[in-house]
N, CA, C and O atoms as a DFTB+ gen file, in Angstrom:
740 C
 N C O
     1  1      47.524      13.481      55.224
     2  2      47.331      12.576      56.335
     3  2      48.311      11.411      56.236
     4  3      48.569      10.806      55.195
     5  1      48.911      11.125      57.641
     6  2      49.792      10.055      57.145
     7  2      48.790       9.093      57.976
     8  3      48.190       9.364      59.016
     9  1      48.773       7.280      56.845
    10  2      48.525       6.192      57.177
    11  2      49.585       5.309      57.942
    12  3      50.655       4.975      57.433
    13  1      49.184       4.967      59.210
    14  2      50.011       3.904      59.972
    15  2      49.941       2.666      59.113
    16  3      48.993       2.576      58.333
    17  1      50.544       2.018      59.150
    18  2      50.545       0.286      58.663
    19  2      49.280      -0.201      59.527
    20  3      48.748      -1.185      59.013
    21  1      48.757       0.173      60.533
    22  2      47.458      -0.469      61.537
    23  2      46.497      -0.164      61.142
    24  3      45.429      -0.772      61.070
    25  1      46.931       1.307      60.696
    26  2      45.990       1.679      59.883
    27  2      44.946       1.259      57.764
    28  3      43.891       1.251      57.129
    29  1      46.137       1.066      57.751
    30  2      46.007       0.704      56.339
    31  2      45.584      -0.872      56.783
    32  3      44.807      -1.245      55.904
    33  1      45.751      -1.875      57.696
    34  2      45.341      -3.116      57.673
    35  2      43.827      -3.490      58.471
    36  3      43.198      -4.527      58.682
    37  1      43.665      -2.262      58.731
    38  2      42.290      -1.556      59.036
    39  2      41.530      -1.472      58.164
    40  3      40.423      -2.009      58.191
    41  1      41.942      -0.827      57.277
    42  2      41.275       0.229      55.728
    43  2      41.791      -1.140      54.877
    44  3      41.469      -0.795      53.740
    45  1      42.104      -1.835      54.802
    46  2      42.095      -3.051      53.747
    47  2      40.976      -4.204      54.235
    48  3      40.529      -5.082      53.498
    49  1      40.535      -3.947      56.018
    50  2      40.029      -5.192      56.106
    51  2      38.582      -4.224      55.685
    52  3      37.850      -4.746      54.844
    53  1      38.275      -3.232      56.084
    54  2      37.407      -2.753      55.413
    55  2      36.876      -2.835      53.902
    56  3      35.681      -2.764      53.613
    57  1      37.693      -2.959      53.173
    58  2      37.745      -3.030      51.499
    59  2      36.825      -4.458      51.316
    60  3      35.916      -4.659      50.512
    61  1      37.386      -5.373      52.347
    62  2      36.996      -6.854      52.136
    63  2      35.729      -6.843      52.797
    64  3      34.941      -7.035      51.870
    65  1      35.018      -6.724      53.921
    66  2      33.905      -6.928      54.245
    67  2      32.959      -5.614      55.386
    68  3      33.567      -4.929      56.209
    69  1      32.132      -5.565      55.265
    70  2      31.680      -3.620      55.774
    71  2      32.187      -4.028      57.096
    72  3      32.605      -5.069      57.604
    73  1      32.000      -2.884      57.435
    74  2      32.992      -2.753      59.017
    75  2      31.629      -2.727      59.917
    76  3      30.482      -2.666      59.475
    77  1      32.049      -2.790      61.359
    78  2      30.749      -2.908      62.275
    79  2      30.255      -1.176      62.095
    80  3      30.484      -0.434      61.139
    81  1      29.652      -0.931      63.136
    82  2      28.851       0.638      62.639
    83  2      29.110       0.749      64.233
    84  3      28.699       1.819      64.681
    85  1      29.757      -0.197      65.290
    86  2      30.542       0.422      66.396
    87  2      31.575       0.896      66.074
    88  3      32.085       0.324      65.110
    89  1      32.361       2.075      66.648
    90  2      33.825       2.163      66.343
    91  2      33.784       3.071      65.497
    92  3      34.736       3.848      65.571
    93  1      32.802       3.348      64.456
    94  2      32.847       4.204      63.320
    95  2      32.689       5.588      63.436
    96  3      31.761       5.931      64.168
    97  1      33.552       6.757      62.745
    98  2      33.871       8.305      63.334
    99  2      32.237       8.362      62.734
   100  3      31.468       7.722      62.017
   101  1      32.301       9.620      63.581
   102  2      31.212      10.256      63.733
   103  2      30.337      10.681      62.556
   104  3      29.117      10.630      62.403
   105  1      31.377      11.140      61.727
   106  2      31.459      11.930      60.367
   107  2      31.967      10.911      59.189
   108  3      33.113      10.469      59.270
   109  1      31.283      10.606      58.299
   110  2      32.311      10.213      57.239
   111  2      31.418      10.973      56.082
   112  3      30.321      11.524      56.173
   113  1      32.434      10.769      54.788
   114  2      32.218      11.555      53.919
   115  2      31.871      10.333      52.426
   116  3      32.367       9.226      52.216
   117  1      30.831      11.125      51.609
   118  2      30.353      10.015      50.827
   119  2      30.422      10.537      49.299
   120  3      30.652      11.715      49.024
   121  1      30.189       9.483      48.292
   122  2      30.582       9.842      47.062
   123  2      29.381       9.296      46.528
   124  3      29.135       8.189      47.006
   125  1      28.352       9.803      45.494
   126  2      27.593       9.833      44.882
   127  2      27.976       8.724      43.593
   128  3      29.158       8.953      43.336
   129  1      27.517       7.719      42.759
   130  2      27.953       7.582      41.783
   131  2      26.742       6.774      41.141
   132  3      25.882       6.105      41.715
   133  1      26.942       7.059      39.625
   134  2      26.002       6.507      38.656
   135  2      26.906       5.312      37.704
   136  3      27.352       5.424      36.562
   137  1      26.941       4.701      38.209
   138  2      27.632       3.931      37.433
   139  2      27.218       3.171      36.311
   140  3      26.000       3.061      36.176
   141  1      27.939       2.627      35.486
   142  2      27.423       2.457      34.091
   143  2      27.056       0.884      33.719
   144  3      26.307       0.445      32.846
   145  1      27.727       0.314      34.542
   146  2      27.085      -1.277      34.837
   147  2      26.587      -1.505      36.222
   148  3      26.231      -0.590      36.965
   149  1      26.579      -3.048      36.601
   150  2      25.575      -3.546      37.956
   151  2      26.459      -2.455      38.990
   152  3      27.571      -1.930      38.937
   153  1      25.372      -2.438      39.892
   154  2      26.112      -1.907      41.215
   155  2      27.239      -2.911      41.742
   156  3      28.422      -2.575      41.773
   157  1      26.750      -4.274      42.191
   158  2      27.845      -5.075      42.752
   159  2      28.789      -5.429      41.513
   160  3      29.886      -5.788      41.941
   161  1      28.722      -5.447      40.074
   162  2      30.359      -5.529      39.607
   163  2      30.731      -4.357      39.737
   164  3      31.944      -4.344      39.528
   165  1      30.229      -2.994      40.051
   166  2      30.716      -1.705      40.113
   167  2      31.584      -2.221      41.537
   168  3      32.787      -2.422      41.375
   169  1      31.159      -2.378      42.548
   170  2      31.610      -2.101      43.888
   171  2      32.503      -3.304      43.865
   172  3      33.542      -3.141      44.504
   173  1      32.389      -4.233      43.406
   174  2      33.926      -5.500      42.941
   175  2      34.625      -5.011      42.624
   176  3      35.518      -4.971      43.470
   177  1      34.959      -4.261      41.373
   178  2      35.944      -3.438      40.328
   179  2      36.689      -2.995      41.203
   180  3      37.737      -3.540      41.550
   181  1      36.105      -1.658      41.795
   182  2      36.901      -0.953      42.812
   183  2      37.361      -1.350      43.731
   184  3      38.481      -0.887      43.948
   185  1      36.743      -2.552      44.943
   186  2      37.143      -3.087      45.717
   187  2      38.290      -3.776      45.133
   188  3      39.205      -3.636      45.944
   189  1      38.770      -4.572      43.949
   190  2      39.547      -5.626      43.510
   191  2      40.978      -4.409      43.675
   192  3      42.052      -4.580      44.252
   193  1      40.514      -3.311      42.998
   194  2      41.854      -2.316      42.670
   195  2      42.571      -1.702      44.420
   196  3      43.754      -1.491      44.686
   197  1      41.535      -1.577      45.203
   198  2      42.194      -0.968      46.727
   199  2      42.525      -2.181      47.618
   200  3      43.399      -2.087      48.480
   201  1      41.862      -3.271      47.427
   202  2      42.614      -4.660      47.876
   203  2      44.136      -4.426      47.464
   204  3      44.978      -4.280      48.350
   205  1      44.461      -4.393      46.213
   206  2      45.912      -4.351      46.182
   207  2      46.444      -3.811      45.879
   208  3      47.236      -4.346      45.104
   209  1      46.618      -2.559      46.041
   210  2      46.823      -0.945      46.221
   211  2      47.274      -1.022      47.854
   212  3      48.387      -0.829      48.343
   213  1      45.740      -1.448      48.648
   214  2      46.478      -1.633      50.534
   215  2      47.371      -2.651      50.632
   216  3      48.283      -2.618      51.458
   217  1      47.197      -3.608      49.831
   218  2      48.423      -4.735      50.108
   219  2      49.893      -4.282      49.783
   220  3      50.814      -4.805      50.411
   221  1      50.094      -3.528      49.025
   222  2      51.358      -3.072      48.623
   223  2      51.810      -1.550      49.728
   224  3      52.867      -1.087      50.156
   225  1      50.698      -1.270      49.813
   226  2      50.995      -0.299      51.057
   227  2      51.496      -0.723      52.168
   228  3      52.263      -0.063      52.870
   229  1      51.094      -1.871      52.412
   230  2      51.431      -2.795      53.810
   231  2      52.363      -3.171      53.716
   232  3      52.618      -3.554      54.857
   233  1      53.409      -3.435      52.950
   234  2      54.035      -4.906      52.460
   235  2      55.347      -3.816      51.592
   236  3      56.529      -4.154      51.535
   237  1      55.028      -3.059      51.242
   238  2      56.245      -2.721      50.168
   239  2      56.963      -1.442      51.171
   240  3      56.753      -1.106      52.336
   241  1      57.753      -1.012      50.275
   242  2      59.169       0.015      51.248
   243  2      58.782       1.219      50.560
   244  3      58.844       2.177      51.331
   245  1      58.250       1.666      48.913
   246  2      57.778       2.609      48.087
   247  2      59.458       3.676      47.841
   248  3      59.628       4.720      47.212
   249  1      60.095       3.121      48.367
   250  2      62.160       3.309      48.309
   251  2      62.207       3.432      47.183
   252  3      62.684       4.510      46.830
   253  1      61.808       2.548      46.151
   254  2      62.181       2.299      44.712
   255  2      61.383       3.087      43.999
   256  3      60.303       3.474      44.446
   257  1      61.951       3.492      42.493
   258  2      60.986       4.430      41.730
   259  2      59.568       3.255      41.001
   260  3      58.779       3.771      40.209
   261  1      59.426       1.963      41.316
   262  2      58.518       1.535      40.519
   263  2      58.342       0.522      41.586
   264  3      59.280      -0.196      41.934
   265  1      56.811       0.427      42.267
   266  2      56.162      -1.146      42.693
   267  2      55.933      -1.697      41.933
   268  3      56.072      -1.338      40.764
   269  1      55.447      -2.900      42.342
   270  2      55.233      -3.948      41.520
   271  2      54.105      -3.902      41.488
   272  3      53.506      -3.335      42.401
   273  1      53.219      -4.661      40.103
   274  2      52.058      -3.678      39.813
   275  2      51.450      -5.561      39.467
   276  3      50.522      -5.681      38.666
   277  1      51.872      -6.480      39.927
   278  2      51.122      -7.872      39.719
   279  2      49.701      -8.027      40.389
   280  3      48.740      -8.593      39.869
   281  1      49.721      -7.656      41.157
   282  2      48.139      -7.721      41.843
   283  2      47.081      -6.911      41.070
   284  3      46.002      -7.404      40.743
   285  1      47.442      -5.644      40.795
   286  2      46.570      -4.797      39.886
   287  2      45.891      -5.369      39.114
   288  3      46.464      -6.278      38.513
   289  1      44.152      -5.079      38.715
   290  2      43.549      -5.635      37.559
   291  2      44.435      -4.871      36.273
   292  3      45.263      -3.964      36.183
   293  1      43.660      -5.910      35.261
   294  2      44.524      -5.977      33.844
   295  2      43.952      -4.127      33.665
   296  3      44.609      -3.111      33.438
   297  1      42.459      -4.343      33.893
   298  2      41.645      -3.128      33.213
   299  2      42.228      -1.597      33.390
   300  3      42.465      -0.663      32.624
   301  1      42.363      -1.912      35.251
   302  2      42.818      -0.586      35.629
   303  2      44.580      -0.082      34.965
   304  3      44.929       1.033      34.579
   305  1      45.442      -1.426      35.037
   306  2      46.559      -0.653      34.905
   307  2      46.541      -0.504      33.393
   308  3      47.544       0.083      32.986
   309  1      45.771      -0.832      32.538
   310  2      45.343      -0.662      30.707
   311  2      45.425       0.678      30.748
   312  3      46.238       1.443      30.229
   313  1      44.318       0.906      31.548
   314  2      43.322       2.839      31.744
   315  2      44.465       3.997      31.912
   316  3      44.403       5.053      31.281
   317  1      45.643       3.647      32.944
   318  2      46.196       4.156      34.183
   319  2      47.588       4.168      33.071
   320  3      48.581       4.779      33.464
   321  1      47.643       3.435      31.585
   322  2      48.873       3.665      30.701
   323  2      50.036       2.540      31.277
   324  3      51.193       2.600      30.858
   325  1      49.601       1.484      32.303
   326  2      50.845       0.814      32.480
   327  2      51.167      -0.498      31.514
   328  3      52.279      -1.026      31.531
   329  1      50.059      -0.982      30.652
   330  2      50.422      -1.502      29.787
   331  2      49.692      -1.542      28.514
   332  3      48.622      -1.000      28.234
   333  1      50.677      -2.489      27.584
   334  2      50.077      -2.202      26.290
   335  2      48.813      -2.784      25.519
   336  3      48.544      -2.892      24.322
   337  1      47.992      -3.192      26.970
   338  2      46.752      -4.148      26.807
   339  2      45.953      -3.039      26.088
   340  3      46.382      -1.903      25.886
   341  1      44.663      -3.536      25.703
   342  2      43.748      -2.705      24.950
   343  2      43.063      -2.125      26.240
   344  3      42.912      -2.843      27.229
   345  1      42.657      -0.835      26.217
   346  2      41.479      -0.596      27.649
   347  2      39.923      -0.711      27.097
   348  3      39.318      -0.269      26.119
   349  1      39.495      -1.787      28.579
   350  2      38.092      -1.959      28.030
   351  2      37.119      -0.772      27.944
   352  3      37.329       0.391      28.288
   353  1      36.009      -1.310      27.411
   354  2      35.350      -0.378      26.990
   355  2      34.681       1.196      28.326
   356  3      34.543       2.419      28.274
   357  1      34.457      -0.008      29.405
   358  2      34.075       0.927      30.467
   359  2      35.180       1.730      31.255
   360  3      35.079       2.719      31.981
   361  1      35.831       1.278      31.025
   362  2      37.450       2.458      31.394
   363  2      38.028       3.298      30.461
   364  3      38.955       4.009      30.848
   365  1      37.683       3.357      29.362
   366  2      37.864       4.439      28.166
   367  2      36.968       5.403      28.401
   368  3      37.051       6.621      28.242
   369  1      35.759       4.456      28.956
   370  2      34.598       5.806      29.124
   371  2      34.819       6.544      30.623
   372  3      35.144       7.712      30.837
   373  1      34.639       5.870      31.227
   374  2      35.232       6.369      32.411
   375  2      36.501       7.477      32.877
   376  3      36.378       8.534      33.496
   377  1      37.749       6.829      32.345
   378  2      38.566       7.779      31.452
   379  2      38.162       9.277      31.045
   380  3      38.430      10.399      31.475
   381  1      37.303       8.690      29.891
   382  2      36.733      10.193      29.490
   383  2      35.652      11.017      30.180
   384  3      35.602      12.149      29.699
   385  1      34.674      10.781      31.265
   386  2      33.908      11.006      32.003
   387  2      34.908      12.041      32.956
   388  3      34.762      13.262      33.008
   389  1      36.033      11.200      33.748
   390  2      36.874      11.676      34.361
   391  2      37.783      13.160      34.132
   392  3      38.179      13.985      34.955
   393  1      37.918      13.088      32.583
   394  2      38.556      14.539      32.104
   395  2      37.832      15.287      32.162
   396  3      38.076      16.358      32.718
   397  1      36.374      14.941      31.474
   398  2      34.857      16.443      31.391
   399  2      35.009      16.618      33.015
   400  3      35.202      17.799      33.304
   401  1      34.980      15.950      33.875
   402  2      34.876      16.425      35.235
   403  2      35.650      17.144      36.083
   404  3      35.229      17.998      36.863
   405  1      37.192      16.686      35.888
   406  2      38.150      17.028      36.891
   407  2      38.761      18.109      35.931
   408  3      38.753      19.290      36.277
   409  1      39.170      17.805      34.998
   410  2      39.972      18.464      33.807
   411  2      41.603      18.659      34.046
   412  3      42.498      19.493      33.911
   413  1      41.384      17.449      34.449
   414  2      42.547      16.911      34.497
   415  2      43.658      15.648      33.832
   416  3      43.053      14.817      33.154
   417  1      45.134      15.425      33.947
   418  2      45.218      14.243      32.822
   419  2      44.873      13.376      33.538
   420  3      44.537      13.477      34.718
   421  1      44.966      11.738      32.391
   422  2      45.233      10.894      32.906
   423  2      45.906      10.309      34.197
   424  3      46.998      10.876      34.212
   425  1      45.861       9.699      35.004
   426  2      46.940       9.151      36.214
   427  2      47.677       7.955      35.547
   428  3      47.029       7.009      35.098
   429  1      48.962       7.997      35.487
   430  2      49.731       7.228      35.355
   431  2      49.893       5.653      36.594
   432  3      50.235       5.931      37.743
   433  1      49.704       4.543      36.342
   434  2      49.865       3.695      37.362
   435  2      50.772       3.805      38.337
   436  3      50.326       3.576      39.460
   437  1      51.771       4.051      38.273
   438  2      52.742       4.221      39.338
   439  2      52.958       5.361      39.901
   440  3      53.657       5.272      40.911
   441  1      52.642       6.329      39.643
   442  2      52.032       7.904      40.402
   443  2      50.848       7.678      41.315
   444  3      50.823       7.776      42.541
   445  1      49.714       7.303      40.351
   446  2      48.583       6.743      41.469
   447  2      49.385       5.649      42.817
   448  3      49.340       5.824      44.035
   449  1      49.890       4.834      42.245
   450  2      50.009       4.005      43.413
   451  2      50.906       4.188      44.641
   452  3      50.876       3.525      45.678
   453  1      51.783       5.305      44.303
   454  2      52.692       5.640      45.291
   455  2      51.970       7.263      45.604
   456  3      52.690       8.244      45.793
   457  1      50.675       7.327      45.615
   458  2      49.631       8.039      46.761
   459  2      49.073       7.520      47.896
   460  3      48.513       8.134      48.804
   461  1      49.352       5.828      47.731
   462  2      48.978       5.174      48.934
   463  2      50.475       5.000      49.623
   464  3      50.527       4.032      50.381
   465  1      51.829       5.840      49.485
   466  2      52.885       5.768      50.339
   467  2      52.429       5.495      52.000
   468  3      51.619       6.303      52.453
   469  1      52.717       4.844      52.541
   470  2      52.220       5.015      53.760
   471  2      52.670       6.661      54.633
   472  3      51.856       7.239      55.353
   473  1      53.716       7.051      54.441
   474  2      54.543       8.311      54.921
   475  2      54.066       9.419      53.752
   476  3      54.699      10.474      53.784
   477  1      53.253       9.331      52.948
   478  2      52.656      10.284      52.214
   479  2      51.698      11.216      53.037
   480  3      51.064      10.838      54.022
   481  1      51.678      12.240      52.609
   482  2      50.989      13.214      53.364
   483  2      49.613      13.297      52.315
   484  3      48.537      13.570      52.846
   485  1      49.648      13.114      51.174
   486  2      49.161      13.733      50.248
   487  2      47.536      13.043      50.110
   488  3      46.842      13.677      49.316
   489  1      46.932      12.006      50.678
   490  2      45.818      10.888      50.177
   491  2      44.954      11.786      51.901
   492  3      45.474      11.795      53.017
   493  1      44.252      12.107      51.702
   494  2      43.367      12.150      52.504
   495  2      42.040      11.870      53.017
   496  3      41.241      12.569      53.642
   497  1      41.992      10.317      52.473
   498  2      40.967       9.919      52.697
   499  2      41.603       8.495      53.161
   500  3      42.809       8.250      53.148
   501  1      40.369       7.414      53.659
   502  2      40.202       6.311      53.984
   503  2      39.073       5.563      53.505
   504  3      38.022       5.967      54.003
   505  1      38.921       4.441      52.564
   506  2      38.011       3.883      52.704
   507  2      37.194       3.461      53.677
   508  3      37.630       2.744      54.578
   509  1      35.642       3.928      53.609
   510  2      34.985       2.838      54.903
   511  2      34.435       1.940      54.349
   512  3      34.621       0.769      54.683
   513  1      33.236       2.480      52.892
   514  2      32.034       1.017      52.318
   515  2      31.474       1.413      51.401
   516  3      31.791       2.539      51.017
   517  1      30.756       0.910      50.898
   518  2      30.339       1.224      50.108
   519  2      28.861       0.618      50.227
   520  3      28.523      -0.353      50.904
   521  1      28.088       1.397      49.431
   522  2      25.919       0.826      49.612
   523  2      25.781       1.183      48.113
   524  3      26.278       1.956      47.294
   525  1      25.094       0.472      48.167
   526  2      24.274       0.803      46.753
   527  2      22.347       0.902      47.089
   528  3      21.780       0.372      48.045
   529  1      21.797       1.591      46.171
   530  2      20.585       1.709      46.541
   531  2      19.797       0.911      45.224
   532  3      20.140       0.457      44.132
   533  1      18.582       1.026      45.988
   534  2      17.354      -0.046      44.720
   535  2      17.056       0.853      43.366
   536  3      16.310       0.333      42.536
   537  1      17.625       2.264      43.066
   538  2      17.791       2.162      42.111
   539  2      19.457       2.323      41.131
   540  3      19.710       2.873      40.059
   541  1      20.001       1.839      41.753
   542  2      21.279       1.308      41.149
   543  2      22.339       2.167      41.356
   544  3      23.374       1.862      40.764
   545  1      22.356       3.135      42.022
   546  2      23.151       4.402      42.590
   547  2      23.954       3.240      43.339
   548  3      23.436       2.189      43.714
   549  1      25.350       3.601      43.508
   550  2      26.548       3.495      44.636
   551  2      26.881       4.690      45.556
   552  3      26.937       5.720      44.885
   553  1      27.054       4.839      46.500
   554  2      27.515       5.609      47.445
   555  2      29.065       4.482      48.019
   556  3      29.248       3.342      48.447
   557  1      29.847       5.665      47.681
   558  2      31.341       5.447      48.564
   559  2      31.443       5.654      49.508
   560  3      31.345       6.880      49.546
   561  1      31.627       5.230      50.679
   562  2      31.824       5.933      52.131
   563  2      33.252       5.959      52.281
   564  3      33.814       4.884      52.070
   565  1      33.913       6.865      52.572
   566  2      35.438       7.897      52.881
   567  2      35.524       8.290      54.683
   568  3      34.586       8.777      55.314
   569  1      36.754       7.969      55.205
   570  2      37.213       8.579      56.146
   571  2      37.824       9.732      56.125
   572  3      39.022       9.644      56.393
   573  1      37.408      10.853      55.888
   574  2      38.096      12.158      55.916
   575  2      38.989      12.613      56.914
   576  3      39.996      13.304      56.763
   577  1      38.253      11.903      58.494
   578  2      38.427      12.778      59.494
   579  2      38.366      14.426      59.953
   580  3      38.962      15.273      60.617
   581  1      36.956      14.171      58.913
   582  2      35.706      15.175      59.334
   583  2      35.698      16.482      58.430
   584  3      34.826      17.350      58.465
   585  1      37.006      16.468      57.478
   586  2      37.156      17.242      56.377
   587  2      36.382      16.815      55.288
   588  3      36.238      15.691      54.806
   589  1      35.661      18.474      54.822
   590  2      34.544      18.277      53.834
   591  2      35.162      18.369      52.890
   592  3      34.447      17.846      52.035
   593  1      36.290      18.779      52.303
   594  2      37.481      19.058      51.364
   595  2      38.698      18.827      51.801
   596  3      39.169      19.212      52.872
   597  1      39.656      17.667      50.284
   598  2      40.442      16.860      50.552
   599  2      40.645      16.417      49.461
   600  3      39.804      16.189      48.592
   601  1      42.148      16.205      49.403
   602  2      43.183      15.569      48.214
   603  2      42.058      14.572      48.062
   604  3      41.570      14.263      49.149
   605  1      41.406      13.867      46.806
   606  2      40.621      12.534      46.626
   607  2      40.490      12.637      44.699
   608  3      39.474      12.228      44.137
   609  1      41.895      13.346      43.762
   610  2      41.718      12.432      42.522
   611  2      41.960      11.374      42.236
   612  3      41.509      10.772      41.262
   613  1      42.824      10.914      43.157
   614  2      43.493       9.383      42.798
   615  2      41.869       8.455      43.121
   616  3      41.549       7.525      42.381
   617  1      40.950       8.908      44.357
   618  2      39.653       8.111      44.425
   619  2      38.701       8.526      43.152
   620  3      38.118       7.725      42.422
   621  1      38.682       9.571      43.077
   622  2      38.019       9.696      41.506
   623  2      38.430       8.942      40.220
   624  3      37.691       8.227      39.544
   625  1      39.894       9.256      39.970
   626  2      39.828       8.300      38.519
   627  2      39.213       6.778      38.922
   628  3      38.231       6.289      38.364
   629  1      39.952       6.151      39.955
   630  2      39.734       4.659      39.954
   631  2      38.055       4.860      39.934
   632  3      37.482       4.046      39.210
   633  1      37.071       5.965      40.724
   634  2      35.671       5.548      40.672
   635  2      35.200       5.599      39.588
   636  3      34.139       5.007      39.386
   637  1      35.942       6.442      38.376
   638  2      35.329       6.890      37.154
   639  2      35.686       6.017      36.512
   640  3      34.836       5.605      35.722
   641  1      37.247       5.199      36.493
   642  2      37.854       3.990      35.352
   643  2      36.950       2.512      36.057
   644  3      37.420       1.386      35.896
   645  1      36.371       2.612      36.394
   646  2      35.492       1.293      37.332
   647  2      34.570       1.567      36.476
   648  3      34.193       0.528      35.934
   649  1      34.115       2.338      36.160
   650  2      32.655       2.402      34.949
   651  2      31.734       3.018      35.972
   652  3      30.895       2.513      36.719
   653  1      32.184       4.391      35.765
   654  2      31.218       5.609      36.404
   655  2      30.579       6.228      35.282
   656  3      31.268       6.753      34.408
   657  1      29.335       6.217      35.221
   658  2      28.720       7.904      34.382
   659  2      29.000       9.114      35.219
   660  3      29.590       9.989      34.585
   661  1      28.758       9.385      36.387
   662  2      28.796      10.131      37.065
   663  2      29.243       9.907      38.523
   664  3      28.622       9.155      39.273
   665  1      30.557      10.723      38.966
   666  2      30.816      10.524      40.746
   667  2      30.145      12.529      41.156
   668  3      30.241      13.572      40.509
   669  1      29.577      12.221      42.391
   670  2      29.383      13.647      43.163
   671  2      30.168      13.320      43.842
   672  3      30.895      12.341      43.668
   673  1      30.188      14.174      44.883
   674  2      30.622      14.841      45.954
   675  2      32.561      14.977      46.040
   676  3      33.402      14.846      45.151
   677  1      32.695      15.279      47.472
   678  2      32.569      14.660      48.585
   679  2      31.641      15.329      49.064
   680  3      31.437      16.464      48.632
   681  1      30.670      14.653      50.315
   682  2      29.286      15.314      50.948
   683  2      29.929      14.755      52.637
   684  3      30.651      13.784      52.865
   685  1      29.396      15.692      53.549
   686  2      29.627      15.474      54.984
   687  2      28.484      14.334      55.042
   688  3      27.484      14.448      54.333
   689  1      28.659      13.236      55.904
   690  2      27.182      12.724      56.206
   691  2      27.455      12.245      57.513
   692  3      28.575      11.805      57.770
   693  1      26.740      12.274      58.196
   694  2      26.586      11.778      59.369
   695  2      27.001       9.962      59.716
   696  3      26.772       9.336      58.681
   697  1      27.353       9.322      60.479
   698  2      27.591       7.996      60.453
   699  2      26.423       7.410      61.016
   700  3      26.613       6.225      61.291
   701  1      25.040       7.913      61.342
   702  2      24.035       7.028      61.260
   703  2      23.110       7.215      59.749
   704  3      22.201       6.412      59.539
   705  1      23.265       7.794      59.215
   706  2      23.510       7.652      57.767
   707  2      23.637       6.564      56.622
   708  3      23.038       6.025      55.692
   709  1      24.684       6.607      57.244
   710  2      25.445       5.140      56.500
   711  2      24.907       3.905      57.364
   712  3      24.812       2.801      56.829
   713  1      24.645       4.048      58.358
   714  2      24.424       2.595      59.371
   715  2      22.882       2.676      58.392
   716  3      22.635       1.726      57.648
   717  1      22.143       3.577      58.449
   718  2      20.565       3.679      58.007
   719  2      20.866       2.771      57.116
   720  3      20.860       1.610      57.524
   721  1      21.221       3.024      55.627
   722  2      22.222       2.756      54.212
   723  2      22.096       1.247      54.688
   724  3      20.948       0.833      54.843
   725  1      23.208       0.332      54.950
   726  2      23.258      -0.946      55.763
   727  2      22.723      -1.489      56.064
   728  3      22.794      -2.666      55.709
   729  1      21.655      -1.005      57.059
   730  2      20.703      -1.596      57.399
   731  2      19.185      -1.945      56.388
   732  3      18.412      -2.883      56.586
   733  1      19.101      -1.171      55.589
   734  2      18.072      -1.656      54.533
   735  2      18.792      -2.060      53.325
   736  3      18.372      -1.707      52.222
   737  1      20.052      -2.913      53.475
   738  2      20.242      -3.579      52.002
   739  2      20.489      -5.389      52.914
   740  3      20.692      -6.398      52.239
């Protein structure tokens, strides 16, 4: 899927505060997760890392073999091998959660981040929100555009290096669903 720049400043203002539940596709697609600390520093973590992930999407040319990786938390680009910081404890685990699951390597920081190319074909998803429930579960909400299957490891490691025990899906769900979700938190 390619992201417009309108698009991505769309999907960033989303990152920052839930979107109305007018306007919203019909279909979006959701991610299960058990995460291993609070729900809201869970849903900070991740939000902090696609805040500026979309900002560099917006803003950069991706021309060059390396963005600039200053906005990035310390934690994620530790996890992700871009520097020689120690990785904290919940991104080692996460990390390793991530291999039993996908069985796959590590993501390198600057591979991950030039998946948010804007002219990339390859990212097929969109952030919409995220809910958490009363017993401490997160749900991701994803713009697929109505695909139940879709490029989404680059959304897995970051959900698993955020301090996941466990991510499901992707699951089809309906978008009164998620409004339901919203409306009782």
């Amino acid at each position: 899927m390619l992201h417009e720049i309108d698009d991505l400043r769309q999907e960033r203002q989303r990152v920052e505060a839930r979107p109305p539940t007018e306007g919203a596709p019909p279909v979006l697609t959701v991610f299960d997760v058990d995460p291993a600390v609070g729900p809201q520093d869970y849903i900070r973590r991740v939000r902090t890392v696609l805040s500026a992930v979309l900002d560099l999407a917006i803003t950069e040319s991706f021309e060059d073999d390396d963005l600039p990786t200053e906005g990035i938390p310390d934690w994620f680009a530790a996890v992700s091998g871009a520097t020689g910081s120690e990785v904290t404890e919940f991104s080692r685990r996460g990390m390793d959660r991530y291999h039993a699951a996908v069985n796959e390597k590590s993501w390198d920081l600057q591979w991950w981040l030039f998946e948010f190319d804007p002219d990339s074909e390859f990212r097929g998803w969109a952030w919409w929100d995220a809910t958490q429930s009363r017993d401490g579960r997160v749900r991701v909400w994803t713009d697929s555009w109505g695909e139940s299957f879709f490029a989404c490891d680059e959304l897995r490691w970051l959900l698993y290096t955020a301090g996941a025990e466990e991510v499901s899906g992707p699951f089809l769900a309906d978008t009164p669903e998620w409004a339901q979700e919203i409306a009782g938190q």
